[in-house]
N, C-alpha and C positions, 0 to 999 in steps of 0.2 A: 557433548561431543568435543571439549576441550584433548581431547586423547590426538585432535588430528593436528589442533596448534600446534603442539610441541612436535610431532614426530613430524613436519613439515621444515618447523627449526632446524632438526636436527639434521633431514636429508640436505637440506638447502645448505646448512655448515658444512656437510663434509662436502656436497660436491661442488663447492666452492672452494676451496682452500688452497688452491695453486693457482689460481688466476691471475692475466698478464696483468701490467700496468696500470689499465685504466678503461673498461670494458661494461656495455650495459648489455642486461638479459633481460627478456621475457618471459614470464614464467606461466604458463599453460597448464588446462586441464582438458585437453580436447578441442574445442575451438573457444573455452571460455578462457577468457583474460583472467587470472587470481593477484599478479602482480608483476614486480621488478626486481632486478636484482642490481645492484653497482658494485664493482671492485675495483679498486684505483691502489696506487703502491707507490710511496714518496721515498728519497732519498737527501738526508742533510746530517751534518756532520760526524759521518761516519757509521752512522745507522739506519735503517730499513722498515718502514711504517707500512706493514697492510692493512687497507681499509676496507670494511665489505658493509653495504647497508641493504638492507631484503625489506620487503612491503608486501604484503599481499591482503586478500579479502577471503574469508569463505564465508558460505551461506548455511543459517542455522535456522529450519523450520520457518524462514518469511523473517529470520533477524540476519544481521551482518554483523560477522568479527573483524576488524583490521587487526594485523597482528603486522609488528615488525622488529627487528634486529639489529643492531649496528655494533661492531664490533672491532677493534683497531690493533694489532699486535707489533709489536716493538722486540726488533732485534739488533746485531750487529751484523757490520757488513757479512763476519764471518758465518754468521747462523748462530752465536749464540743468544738466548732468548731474553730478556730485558724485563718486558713487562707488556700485559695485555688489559683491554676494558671490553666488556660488552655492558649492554642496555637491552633489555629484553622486555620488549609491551604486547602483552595477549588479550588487548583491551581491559585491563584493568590498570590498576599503579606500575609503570614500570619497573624492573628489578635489574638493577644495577650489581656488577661484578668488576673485579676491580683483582689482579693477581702481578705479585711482585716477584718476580724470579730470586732468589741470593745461592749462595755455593753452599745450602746446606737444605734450604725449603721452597717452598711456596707460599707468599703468606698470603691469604685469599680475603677479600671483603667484599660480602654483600648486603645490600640495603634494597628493601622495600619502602619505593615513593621516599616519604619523607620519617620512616620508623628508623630507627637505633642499626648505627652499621654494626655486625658482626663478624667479625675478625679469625682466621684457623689458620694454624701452620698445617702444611699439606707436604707429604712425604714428594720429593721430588721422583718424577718418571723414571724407570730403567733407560739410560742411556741408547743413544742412535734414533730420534724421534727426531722432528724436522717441524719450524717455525714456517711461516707462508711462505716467504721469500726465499729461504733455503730448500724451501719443499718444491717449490716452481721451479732450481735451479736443477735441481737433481732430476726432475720426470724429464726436461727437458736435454738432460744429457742421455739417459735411457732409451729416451725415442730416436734421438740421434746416431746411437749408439744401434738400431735395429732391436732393441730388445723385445719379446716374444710377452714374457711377461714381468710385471713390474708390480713391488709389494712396497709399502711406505708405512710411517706412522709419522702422524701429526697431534695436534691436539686444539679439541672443541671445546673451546674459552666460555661458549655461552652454557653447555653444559656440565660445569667443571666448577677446575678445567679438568677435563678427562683425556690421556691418551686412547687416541682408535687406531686401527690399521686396517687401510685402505689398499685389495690387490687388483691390479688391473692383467687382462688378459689379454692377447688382439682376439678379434674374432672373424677379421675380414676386412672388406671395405667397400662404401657405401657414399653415393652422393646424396648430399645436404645441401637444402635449398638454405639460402641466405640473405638476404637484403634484397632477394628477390634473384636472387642469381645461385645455378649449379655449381658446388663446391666438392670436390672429391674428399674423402676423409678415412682415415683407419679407423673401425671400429672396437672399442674395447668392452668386453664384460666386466664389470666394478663389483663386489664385493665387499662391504663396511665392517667391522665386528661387532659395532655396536646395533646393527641391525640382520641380525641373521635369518637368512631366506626369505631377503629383499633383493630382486632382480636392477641392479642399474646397467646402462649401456650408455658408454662416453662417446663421440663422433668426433675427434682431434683431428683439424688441417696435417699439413706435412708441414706448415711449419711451426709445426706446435704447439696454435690458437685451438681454446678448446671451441667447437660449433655449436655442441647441442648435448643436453643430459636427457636421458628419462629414466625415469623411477615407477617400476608397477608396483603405489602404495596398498591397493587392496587389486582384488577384480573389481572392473572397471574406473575405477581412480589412476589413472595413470599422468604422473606429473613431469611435466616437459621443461628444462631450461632452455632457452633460445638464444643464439646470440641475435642480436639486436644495438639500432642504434638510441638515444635519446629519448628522444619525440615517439617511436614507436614503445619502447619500453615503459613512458611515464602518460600513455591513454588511455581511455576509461576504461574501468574494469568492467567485468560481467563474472560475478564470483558465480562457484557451482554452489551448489545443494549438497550439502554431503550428509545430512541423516536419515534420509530417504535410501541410499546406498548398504548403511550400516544394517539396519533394523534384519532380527531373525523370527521369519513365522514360523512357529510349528508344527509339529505335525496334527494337531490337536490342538484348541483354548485351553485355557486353565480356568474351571471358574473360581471364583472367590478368591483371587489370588492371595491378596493381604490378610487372607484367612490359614494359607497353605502353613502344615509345620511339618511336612518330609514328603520328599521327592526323589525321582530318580530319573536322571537326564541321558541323552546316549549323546555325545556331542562329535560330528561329522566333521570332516574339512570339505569343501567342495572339490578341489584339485587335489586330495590323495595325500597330503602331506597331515606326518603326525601332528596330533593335537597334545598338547603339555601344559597339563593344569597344574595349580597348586592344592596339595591335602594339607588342609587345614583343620582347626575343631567341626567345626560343624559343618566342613562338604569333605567327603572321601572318593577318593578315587576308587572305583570296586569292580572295574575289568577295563579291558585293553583289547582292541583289536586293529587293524589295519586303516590308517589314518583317521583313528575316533578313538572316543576313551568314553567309559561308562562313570559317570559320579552320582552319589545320594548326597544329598542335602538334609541336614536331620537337626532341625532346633532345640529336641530335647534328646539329643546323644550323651551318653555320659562318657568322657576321653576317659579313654584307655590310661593313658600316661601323664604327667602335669607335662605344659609345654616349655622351651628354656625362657628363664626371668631373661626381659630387656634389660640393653644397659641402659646406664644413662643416657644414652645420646637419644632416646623416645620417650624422655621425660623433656627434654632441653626446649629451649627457644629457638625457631629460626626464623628467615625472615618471612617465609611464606605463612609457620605456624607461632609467629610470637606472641604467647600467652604474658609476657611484661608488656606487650600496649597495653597504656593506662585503658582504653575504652575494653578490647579485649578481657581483662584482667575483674574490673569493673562488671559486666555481664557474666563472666564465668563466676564470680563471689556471690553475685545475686541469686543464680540461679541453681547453684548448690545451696546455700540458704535454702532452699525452697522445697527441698530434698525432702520425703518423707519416709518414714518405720513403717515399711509393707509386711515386712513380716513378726511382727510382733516381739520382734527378740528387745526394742528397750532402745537401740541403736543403729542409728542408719550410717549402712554398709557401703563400699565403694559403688557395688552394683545401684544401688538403691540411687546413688549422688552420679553415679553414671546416666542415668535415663533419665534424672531430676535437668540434666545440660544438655541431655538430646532433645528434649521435650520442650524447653526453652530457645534453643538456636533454631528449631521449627518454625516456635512462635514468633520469634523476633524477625524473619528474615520476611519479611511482607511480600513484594514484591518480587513474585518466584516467576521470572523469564528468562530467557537464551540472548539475552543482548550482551552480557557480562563474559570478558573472553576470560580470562583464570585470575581472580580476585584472591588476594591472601588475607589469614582473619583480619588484620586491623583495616583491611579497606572495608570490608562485609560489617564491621564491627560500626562501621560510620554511615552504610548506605543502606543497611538492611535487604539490600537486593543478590540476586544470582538463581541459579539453580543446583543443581548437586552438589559440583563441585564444592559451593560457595558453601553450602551447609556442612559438606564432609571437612573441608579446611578451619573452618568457625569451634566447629563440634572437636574435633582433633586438636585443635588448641588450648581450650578452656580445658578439656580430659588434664594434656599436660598442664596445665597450672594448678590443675586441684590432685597433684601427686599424682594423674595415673599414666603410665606407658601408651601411646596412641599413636597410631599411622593411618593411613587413608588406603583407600580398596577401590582398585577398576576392575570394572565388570560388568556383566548384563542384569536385567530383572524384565518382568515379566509387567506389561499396561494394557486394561481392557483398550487403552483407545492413546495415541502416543502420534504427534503429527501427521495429522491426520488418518492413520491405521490404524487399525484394529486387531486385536491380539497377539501383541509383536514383544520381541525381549529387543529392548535397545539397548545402548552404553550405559554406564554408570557409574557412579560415584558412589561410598558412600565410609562406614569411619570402624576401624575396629581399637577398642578397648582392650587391653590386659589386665584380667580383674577376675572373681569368683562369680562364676556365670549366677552363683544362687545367694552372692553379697552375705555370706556367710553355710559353712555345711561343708560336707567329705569330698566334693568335687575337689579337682584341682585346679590354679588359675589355670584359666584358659585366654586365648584372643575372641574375646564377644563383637560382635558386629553387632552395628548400631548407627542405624539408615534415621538422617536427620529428617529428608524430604518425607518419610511419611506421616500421617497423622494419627495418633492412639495405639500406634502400635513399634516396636521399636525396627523388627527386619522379619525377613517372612522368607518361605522355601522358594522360591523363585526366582532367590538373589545368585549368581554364579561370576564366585573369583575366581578372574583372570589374572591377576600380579596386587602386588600392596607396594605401597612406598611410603618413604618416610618424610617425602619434602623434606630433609635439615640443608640441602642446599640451593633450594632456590626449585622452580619450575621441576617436573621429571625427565630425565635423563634415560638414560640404559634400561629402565623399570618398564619403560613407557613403550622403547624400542622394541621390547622382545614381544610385546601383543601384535606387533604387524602381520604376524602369519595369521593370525586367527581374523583380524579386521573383514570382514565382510566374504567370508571363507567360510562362514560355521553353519551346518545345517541343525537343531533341535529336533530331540525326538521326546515325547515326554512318556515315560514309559511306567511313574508310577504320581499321584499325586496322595496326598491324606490332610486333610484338615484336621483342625483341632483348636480350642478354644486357649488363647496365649497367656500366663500369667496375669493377673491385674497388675497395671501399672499406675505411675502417680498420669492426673490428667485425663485419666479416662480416655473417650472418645470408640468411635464404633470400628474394630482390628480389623471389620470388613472392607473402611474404605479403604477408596482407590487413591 
């Protein structure tokens, strides 16, 4: 469930980004405390530092994540932009960002923990975008000004940095309790682009102190910024549970799932709003109707078309997937080594050297629990611990070091028994491949998926992609953003299943288990 870390990042970056001088929040999920927020804003020789540090806690099956953010931006008095840092910890190594403004780029560094910084010039933003401090001065003449409604763009440092644009609406007004006291407030509907149909509601005093944010992240997830002073903002926490929220029964078990090789899903919204998958190699979207889409899932499909070759940049290092960690580098040589001729041809095939490093990042990761908040390969590569995520990141690394194109897959599958329920599709992780689904023969390459966490088998029909990303910069961003309509929105109908017995792989092991 590392899927809520970051889209918590991201709501909490944008609906922070104009705040006054020096301001603590509370950040709420109902009556549970998850964490804090701080924004403070210095001024010295002629320049403008906004400061914002976020903290918070969520609960993961009887584990805890702390995750937090700290992020500094550097401007001139005038608004133009200097140079920004964030630091980004989702319990695991933190990943450091580091962006240098000049009159031509952006030149961007980041680093994982203590790995190899990496460096990119970044095409500068289309012009009329607004730094913290010039963004607070502007909303602040707007309101001033009466305006009805107000549209901005800023840019989020920790996910980038990427321009968003932020529109606000009024929509009334509404008193807001406060330090324990009735505060009148204008209400505005918020709108982000990088989260599209996500419901925020801003509560701004009259004189232009923000009171209160909320965010309906899923049904029933609803996340509250409060203002608040100190001592209330930095007391105990009482994180939620949030995987017990997520999980979709269906309408029917599946039996033998790790056995399944095609399916047919009908996937519902529960509020009415369309559902938007991706058609990839092996799941097709095969009908459409009013807020739900029909997809098959088909392991042994033959694509119609070859798919477009990746560039380089799904070969490359970055710091989430860097395949030149010595230790990284190191376990991905051994466990291609290890690779063997399945099919008789004399030589082993990418496919073949593909399952040879699925089948190893399995073995190596021992310690498979939810205490791990988003680990990149070389931490995984030193602790042997995580769960999906950590496997889908590991596996996706070594892929690129042994030449092949690789990205990572969120999405659900399908567990007889998953904290403590029973027959539920939860989140997921897990790693696709660009390679010849048959490691030689008439197919064309395709994107093979290739699920580290299970065991003897590589992926099965009960797996359902929601988005892919490519980690090259850092945590997910925008990839991550656009799953929020579906987050705990989706009803399963299972409408066709067929088993079948899965190619022999190196490793063996029984394709029934769980």
């Amino acid at each position: 469930m590392k899927i809520f870390c970051r889209l918590f990042v991201l709501v909490l970056g944008v609906s922070a980004a104009a705040e006054p001088a020096d301001e603590w929040y509370v950040l709420l999920n109902g009556a549970d405390r998850l964490g804090y927020l701080h924004a403070s804003t210095e001024e010295a020789d002629g320049r403008i530092t906004s400061h914002q540090t976020m903290k918070l806690a969520v609960g993961r099956a009887g584990a805890t994540i702390e995750i937090s953010v700290e992020s500094s931006f550097v401007e001139t008095a005038d608004g133009a932009p200097v140079e920004a840092r964030s630091v980004l910890n989702m319990g695991g190594t933190p990943l450091t960002g580091h962006a240098v403004f000049t009159d031509s780029a952006i030149q961007y560094t980041v680093r994982q923990g203590g790995g190899a910084p990496s460096t990119v010039n970044k095409p500068l933003p289309e012009p009329g975008w607004l730094p913290p401090a010039a963004l607070e001065r502007y909303v602040a003449k707007r309101l001033e000004a009466g305006d009805q409604e107000i549209s901005v763009r800023t840019m989020d440092i920790a996910g980038g940095p990427q321009v968003v644009t932020m529109t606000m609406r009024v929509a009334g007004e509404e008193d807001v309790e406060v330090y324990g006291r009735t505060v009148p407030a204008v209400v505005w509907d918020a709108e982000v682009s990088m989260m599209p149909g996500v419901a925020m509601r801003e509560y701004v005093g009259h004189d232009g102190r923000r009171l209160k944010t909320t965010v309906e992240l899923m049904p029933g997830l609803s996340l509250t910024v409060l203002l608040a002073d100190r001592d209330l903002a930095l007391s105990p926490l009482t994180p939620t549970e949030m995987i017990a929220s997520t999980l979709v029964t269906p309408d029917r078990p599946i039996e033998r799932p790790r056995a399944l090789r095609r399916a047919r899903y009908e996937m519902r919204s529960i509020d009415g709003r369309p559902v938007r998958l991706p058609d990839l190699s092996s799941q097709r979207i095969v009908g459409w109707g009013e807020g739900s889409v029909t997809i098959e899932v088909d392991l042994d499909r033959d694509p119609l078309v070859a798919a477009p070759v990746p560039g380089a940049a799904l070969r490359a290092a970055s710091p989430m997937l860097d395949h030149s960690d010595p230790d990284v580098e190191r376990l991905g040589q051994r466990w291609a080594a290890a690779a063997i001729d399945t099919d008789g041809d004399g030589a082993v095939g990418d496919a073949e050297t593909a399952e040879a490093l699925r089948a190893g990042v399995h073995a190596f990761i021992r310690k498979k629990d939810l205490s791990v908040g988003f680990a990149s390969a070389g931490d995984v590569a030193r602790t042997a611990q995580g769960d999906c995520t950590e496997h889908a990141v590991l596996l996706a690394a070594v892929l690129r070091g042994a030449g092949m194109p690789a990205r990572c897959v969120s999405g659900l599958v399908y567990a007889d028994q998953f904290a403590g329920h029973a027959g539920v599709f939860g989140y997921h992780m897990w790693t696709q491949a660009f390679l010849d689904p048959d490691g030689a023969g008439p197919r064309p390459e395709q994107w093979t998926d290739l699920d580290a966490t299970l065991p003897g088998v590589a992926y099965d029909a009960t797996h359902i992609t929601l988005g892919v990303t490519d980690l090259n910069e850092g945590v997910m961003g925008n990839d991550m953003a656009a799953l929020l309509p579906v987050l705990g929105n989706l009803q399963i109908q299972v409408l066709e299943a067929a088993h079948g017995a899965p190619p022999p792989r190196p490793g063996g092991g029984d394709p029934a288990a769980p």
